[in-house]
Each structure stands twice: as structure tokens, then as C-alpha cells.
N, C-alpha and C positions, 0 to 999 in steps of 0.2 A: 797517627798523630801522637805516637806515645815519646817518651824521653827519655833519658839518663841522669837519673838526679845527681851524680856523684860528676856527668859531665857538666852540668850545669854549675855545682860549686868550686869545676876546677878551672872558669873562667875568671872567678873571680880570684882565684888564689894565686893563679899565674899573674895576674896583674897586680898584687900585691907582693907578692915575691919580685917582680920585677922593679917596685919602687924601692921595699926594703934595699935592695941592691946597692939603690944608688946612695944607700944612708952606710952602710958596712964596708961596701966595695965588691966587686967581683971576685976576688981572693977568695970570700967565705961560701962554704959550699953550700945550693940551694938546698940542698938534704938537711943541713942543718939550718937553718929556718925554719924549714917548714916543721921540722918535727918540734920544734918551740913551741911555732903559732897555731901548729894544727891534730898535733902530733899528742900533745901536753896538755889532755883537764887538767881546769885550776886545780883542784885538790891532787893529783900527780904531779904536779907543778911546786905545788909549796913544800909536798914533804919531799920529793927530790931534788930539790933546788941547786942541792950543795955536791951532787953527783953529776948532776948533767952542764952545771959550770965548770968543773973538771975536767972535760972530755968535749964541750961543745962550743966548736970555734962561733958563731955567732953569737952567744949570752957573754965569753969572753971579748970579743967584738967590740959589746955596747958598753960591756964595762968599762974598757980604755977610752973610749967617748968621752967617756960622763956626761955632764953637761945633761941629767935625768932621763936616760936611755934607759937604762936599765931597772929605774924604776917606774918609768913607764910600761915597762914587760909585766910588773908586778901588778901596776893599777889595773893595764887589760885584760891579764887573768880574772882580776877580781871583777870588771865590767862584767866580763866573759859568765862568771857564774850568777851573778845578779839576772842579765836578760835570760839565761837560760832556765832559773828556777823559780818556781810559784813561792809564795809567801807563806811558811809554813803554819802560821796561824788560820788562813785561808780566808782572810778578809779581802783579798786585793789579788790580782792577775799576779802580781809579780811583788817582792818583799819590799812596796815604796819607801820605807825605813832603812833599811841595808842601800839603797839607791841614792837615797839623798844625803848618807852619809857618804857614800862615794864621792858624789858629788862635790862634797866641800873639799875631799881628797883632789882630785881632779883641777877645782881652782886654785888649789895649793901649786901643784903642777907646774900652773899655766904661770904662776905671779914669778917662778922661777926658773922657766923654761925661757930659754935665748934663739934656738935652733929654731924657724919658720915651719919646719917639716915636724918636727916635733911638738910642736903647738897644734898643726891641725891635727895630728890622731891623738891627741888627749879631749881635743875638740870634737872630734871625729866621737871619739866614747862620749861625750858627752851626751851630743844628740840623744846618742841609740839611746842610752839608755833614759833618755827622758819619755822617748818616744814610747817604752816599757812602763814608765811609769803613769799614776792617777793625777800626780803634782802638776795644777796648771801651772805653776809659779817655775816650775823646770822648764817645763815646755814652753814659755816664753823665753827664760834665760838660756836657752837651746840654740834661738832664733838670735842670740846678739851672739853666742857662741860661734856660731856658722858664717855669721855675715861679716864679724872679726875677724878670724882665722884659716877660715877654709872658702869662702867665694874671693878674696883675693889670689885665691892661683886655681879659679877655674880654668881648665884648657890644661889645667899640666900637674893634677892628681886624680886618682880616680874615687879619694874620700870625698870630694865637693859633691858632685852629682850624687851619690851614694848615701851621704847625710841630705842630701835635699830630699831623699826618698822616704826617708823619718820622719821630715818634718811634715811633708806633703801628707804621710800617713796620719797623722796628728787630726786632719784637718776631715769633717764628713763631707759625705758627698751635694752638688755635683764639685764644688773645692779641689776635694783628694781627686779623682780622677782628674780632671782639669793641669791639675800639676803635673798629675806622673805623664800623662801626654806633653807637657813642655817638658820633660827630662830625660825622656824616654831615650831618647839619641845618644844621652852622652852616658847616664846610669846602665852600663851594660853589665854590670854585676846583678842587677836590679829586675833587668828588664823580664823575665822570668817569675819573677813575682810579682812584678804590674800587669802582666799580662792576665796573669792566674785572679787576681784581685778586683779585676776591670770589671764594672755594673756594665756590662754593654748594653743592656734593656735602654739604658739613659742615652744612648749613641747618640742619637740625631738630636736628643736637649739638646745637646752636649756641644753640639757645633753650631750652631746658634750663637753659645758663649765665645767660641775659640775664639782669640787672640788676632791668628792669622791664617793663611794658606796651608801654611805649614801645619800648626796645629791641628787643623782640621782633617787635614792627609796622615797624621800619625793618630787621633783618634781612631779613624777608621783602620789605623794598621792594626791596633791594637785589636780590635773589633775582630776582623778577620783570621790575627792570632789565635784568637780566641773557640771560634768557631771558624773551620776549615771548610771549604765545601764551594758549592757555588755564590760566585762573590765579583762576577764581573761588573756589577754598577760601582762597586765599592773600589776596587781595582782600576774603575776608568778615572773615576775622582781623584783617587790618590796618583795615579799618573798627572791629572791635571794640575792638580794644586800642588804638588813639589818634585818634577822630573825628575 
């Protein structure tokens, strides 16, 4: 039951690399994407900035956009280094100060953004990084982010699900579990880390609360994920409750 973690983060990247696509066009090469989004820490990113727009048909791409392409590449570097570093003061998980100044950056973004796809991953950062953050007052303003931006085109990004993952994180248990089992199907970036995350001790609370059939057959998938082994009661239910 062991993994590839490096497989796991390349399901999500193919699936982002495949929406990017449909924002620059097929013409620009997936190589240059990715080594942007994945390729490029913020701090590599700012002091090269002016070399690799020279040479990289995707940053040249979004420039001809406009319409804040390209400065949205900047803000989610800068999310990029917020959710990844502690606060170096060392009062707080994550620098809440550098976050909620972003923040105000971000709805700056949004008051001048026209582009639909463009609003949900400025939206899309928004979440995450509240989700990082101690700010309740973010993390509600997270939940009007998400529900404006990114749940009108659920079924056809894979930021919606993905930011519900955040926000569902937000929330303690049995809440958070509860959630990630309604999102579990479509969050497949995610699903990896709800799996890993699952309190399955709570299992059977847990269906009790579920929603519906359904819900109740991906609790227990979740369960099973989690611990492999003998698992045919669990296995006949989930058969039952969503063929």
C-alpha cells in the first residue's frame, strides 16, 4: 500500500496544465507552463523574471492577454510563498500579516478582472490561503469568494472542488470529514490527502449523519482507503448504496 508522491502531484498538474491550455492555446508548449507554475520558486521567479520572459512563450502568452494575466502569475507566486512559509516571528502557523495583505491584493484583482476563468484562480488563492491562515474574518470572506466565483462552473474546473477542499478543511470534525466525503468524487487533486486526513475511528458516527446513499458508500471508501485489508462488510455496503 505504499505510493509515489511525485505521482500523486502529477495528477494534479496534468489537470492544471490542461485548463491553462485552454486559457493560452495549444500553440504554447506544455514545458513552458509548467516550468512557470512548477518549475519557478517565488524568489526564482522575481529575481528572473526579466530572463525567463524573454525566452518563455507562456509569460509572453499572458502578456498579450492582458486583461491581469500576468499579474495574476505574480500574485500566485506570491500566494505560492505565503502558504508555504511559517511566520517568521513564530507566533502563528503561517505569516497571517503577509496573507492578509495579499489579500487585499487579490480583491484588487478580482474589482478588475473581466475574464470568468481568471476570477476563479485569483479566487481559487484566495481560499488557500485563508485556509493557511488564523483570520476568521478571511475564512468567511473565503466562503463568499468561492460561492461567487468558482461554484458557478462546477462540472468544468477543477479549482471548484479543490477550493471546497480548503474550506471543508476550515471546518473540525465530524464537519470536515463529512465534507471531504461529499467532494471526494470530483476533488481528485485532493483525494490523497483526504484520504491521509480521514479520522476513520468516527466511521460509523459518521453515517448516521450522511446526507445520502451515496455519501455513506464514499465514507466507507474513504475508510477502506485508508486501511487496506479485510473489508468485505464494507465493500458489500458500498456496492449497495452506489453501484
Amino acid at each position: 500500500h505504499s505510493f509515489d508522491e511525485d505521482a500523486v502531484k502529477e495528477v494534479a498538474y496534468q489537470t492544471n496544465l490542461a485548463e491553462w491550455k485552454t486559457v493560452v492555446g495549444t500553440e504554447v508548449p506544455e514545458e513552458d507552463i509548467r516550468a512557470v507554475l512548477y518549475e519557478c520558486p517565488p524568489r526564482y521567479f522575481w529575481k528572473h523574471e526579466v530572463e525567463l520572459a524573454e525566452r518563455n512563450i507562456f509569460l509572453q502568452r499572458l502578456h498579450r492577454l492582458e486583461s491581469g494575466w500576468t499579474a495574476f502569475i505574480h500574485f500566485a507566486k506570491r500566494c505560492e510563498a505565503l502558504v508555504n512559509a511559517e511566520d517568521p516571528w513564530g507566533f502563528d502557523a503561517h505569516d497571517t500579516g503577509g496573507i492578509a495583505n495579499a489579500w487585499s491584493e487579490g480583491q484588487a484583482l478580482l474589482r478588475v478582472a473581466h475574464d470568468a476563468r481568471l476570477k476563479a484562480r485569483i479566487a481559487y488563492q484566495l481560499v488557500r490561503m485563508a485556509h493557511y491562515s488564523s483570520n476568521t474574518t478571511l475564512q468567511q470572506d473565503a466562503l463568499s469568494a468561492y460561492t461567487q466565483y468558482l461554484l458557478p462552473l462546477k462540472g468544468h474546473t477543477w479549482l471548484e472542488p479543490s477550493a471546497a477542499f480548503y474550506l471543508a478543511g476550515m471546518h473540525k470534525n465530524p464537519e470536515r470529514d463529512l465534507a471531504y466525503a461529499r467532494i471526494f468524487d470530483r476533488a481528485i487533486d485532493k483525494q490523497f490527502r483526504m484520504v491521509s486526513l480521514f479520522e476513520t475511528s468516527r466511521t460509523d458516527d459518521l453515517l448516521e449523519q450522511a446526507d445520502d446513499d451515496k455519501h455513506r458508500a464514499t465514507l466507507l471508501v474513504m475508510r477502506c482507503l485508508q486501511h487496506p485489508g479485510r473489508a468485505l462488510a464494507d465493500l458489500e455496503r458500498i456496492a449497495k448504496w452506489d453501484p
